[in-house]
KOLTORSE-985540 format. One record per residue (C-alpha): residue in one letter; x, y, z. Coordinates in nm, 3 decimals, always signed. Example, Ala and Ser with C-alpha at 12.3 -4.5 7.8 and 13.67 -1.06 7.14 Angstrom:
KOLTORSE-985540
 code      c1      c2      c3
    A  +1.230  -0.450  +0.780
    S  +1.367  -0.106  +0.714
END
This chain:
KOLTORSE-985540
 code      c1      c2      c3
    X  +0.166  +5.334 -14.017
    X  +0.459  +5.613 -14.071
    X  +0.715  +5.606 -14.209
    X  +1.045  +5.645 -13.966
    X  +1.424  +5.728 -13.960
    X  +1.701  +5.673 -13.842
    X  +1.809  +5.677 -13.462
    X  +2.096  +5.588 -13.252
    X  +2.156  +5.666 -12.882
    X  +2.506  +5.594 -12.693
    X  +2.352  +5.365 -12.394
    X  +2.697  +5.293 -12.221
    X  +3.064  +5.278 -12.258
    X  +3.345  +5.113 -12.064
    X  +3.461  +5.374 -11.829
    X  +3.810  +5.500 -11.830
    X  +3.838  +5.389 -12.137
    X  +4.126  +5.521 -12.258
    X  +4.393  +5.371 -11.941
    X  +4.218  +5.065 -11.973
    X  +4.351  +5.014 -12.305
    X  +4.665  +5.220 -12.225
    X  +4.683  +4.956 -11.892
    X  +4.641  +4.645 -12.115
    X  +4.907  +4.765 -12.359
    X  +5.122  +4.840 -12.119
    X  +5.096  +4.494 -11.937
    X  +5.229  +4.318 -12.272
    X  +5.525  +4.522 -12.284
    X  +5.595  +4.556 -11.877
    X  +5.754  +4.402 -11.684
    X  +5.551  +4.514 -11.334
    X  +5.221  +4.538 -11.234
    X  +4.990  +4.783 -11.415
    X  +4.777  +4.759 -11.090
    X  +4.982  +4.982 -10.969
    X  +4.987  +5.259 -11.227
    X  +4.605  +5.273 -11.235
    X  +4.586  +5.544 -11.000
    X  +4.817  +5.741 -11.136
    X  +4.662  +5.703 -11.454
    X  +4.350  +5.776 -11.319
    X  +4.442  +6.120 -11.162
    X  +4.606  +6.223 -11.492
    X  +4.968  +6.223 -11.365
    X  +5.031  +6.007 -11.680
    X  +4.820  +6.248 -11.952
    X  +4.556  +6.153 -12.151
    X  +4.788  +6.272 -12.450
    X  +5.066  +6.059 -12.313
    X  +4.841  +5.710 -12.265
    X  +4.690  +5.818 -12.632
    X  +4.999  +5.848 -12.799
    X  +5.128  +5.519 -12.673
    X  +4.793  +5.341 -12.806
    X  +4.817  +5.458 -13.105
    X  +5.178  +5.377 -13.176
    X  +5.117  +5.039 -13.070
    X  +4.789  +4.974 -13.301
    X  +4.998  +5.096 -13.570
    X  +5.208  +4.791 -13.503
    X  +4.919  +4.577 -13.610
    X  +4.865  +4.490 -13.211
    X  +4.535  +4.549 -13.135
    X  +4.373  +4.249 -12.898
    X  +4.387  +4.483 -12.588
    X  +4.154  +4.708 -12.723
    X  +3.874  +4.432 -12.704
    X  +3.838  +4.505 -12.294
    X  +3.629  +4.835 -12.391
    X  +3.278  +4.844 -12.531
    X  +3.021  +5.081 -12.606
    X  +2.644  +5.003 -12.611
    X  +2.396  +5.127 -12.875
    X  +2.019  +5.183 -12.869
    X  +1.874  +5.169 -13.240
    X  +1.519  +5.242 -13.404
    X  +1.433  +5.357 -13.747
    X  +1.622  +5.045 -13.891
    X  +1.468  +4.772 -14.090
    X  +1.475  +4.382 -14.068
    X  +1.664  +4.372 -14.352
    X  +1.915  +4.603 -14.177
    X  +1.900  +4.378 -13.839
    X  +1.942  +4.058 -14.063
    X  +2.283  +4.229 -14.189
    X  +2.385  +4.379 -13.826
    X  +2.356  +4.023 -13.667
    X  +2.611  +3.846 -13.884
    X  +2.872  +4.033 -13.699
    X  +2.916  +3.761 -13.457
    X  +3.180  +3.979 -13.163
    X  +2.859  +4.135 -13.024
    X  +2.530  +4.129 -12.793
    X  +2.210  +4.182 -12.967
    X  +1.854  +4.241 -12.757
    X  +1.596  +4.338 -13.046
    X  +1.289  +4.404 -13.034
    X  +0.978  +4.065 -13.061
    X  +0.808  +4.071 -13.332
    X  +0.608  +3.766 -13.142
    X  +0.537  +3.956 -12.838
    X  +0.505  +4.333 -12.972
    X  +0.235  +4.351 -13.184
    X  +0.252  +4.536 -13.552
    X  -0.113  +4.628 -13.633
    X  +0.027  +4.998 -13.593
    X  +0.381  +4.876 -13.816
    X  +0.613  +5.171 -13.894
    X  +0.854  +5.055 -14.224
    X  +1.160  +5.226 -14.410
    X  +1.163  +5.343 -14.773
    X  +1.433  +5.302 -14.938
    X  +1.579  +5.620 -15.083
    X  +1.534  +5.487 -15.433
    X  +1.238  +5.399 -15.416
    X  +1.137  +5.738 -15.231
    X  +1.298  +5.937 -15.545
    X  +1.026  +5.749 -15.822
    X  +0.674  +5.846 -15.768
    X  +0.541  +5.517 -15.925
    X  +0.785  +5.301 -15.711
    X  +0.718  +5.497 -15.418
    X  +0.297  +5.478 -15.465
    X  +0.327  +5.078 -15.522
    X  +0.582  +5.044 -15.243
    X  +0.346  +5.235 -14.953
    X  +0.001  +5.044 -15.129
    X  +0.249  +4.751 -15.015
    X  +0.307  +4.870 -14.702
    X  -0.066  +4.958 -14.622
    X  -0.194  +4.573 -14.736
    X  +0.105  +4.377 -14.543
    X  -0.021  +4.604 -14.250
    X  -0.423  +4.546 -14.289
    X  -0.280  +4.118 -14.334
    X  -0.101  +4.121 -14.043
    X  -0.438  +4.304 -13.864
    X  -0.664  +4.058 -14.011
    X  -0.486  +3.749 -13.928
    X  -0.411  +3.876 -13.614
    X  -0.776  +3.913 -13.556
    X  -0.915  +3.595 -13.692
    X  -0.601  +3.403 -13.515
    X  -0.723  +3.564 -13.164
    X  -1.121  +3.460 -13.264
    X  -1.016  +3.134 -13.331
    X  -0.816  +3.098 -12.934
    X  -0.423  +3.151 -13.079
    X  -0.496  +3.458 -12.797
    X  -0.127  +3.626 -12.715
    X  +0.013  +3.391 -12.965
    X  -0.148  +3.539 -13.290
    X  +0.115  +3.782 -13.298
    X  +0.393  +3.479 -13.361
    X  +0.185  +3.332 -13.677
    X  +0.033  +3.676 -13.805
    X  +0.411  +3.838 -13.842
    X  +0.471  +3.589 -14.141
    X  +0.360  +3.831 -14.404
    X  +0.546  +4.160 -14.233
    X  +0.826  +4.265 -14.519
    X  +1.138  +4.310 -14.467
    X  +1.088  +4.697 -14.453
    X  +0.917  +4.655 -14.091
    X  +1.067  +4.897 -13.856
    X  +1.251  +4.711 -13.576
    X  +1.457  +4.828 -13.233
    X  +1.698  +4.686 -13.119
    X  +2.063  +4.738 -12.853
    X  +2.369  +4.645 -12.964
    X  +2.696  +4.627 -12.745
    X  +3.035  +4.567 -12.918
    X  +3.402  +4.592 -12.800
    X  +3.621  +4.827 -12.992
    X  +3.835  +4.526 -13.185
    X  +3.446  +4.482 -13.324
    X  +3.345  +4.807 -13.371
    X  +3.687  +4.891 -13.584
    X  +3.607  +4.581 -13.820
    X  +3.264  +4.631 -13.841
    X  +3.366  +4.975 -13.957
    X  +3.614  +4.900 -14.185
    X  +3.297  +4.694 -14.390
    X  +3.017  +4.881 -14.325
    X  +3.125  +5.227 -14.391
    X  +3.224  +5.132 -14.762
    X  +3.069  +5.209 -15.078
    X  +2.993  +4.935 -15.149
    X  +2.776  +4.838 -14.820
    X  +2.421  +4.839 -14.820
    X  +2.310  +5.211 -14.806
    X  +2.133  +5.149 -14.508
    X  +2.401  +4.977 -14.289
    X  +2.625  +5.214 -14.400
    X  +2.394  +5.497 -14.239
    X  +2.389  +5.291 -13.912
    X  +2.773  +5.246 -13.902
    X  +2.827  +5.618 -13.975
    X  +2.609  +5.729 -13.699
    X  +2.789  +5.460 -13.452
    X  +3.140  +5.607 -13.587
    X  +3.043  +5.973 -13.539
    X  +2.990  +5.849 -13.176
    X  +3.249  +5.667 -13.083
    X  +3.493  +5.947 -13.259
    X  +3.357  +6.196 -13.028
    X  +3.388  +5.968 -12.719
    X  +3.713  +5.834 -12.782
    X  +3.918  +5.963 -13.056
    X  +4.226  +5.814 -12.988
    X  +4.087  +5.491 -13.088
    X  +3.847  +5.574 -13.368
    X  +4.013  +5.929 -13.532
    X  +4.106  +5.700 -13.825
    X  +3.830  +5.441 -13.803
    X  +3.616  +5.379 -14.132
    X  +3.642  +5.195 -14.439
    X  +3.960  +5.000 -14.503
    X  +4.045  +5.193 -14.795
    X  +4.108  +5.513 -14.601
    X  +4.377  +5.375 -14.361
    X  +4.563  +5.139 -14.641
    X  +4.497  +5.429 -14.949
    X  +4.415  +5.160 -15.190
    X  +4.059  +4.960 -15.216
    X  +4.144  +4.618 -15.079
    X  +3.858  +4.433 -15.322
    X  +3.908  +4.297 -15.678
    X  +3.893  +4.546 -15.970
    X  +3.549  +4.460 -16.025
    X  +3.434  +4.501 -15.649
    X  +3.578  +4.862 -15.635
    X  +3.364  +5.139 -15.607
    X  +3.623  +5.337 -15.799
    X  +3.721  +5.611 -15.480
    X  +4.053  +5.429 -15.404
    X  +4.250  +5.275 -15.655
    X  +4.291  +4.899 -15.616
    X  +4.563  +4.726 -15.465
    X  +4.690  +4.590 -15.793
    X  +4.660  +4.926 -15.960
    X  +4.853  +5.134 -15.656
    X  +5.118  +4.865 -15.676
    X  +5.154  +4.908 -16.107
END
């Protein structure tokens, strides 16, 4: 029953990514077909810089719907159920994660948190936690199977896994999503485990296409103020009342 960490593979992306959301700009403001561009955007006879340039002019208009026809796909481990609980409240996405009803946890891997991990008491009652939720779970299991629950144990035995069970699972979001899930989860103030997952996903998507995601992260980057009440504010930004004084 290790302990694990975080992972996070690029699955897929939308190809051509960029002249799709150069096309679907375009088509708003043009009065042809972009149909027929698309091979010329293609072949590069219209530049990359060109097409990025444009995007970027336009987003800065506060126009950003055509971005939504691109997506990337994520693979995830090394994240928690508390994490997952977070991750699926962002409602612009596809989620496949991992069954805790048909994937059995006698062998469950769990997160620490890091402050926990940095108090030796904390840390030794956390993992003598962690080692009785996981001998629970294989008891139950057991005495669920003995008494004919068979393959269903699993779904009645996973009542006393904690929160800090390690889960999988794939997420796919369009960029629209990805921006504003960015803008929340890379702040401060986010849950320091969230905020790891968004990094990671960032780091990503800035290396696959920076045009769209150069300035992506919390919202207090792109405005230079911190858009939450005084009290909320983690103190990096000043707030929006204070920039404005």
């Amino acid at each position: 029953m290790p302990r694990v960490g975080l992972r996070v593979e690029l699955l897929s992306m939308t190809p051509n990514a960029l002249s799709l959301v150069y096309a679907a700009f375009r088509q708003c403001y043009h009065a042809g077909f972009v149909g027929d561009m698309w091979e010329r955007l293609l072949s590069g006879q219209i530049s990359p810089e060109k097409q990025a340039a444009f995007v970027a002019g336009v987003m800065e208009s506060g126009h950003d719907s055509p971005v939504e026809h691109v997506s990337f796909s994520f693979a995830v481990e090394g994240v928690s159920r508390a994490l997952t609980h977070q991750l699926v409240r962002h409602r612009i996405a596809s989620y496949s994660q991992q069954s805790q009803r048909y994937v059995s946890a006698a062998d469950m891997d769990y997160i620490t948190p890091p402050a926990i991990d940095r108090i030796p008491e904390a840390k030794a009652r956390f993992e003598a936690f962690m080692d009785e939720a996981a001998r629970a779970y294989r008891d139950l299991q057991s005495i669920l199977e003995a008494a004919g629950r068979g393959s269903k144990a699993n779904e009645d035995a996973r009542f006393v896994l904690p929160n800090a069970a390690e889960s999988k699972i794939v997420v796919t979001m369009n960029v629209r999503s990805l921006l504003h899930f960015f803008n929340l989860r890379c702040c401060e103030r986010a849950q320091w485990e969230i905020r790891a997952l968004a990094q990671s996903m960032l780091a990503i998507c800035k290396e696959e296409l920076p045009a769209l995601f150069a300035t992506a992260g919390p919202r207090c980057e792109a405005l230079g103020f911190c858009p939450e009440a005084q009290r909320f504010s983690c103190g990096r930004y000043p707030t929006r009342a204070a920039s404005c004084e």
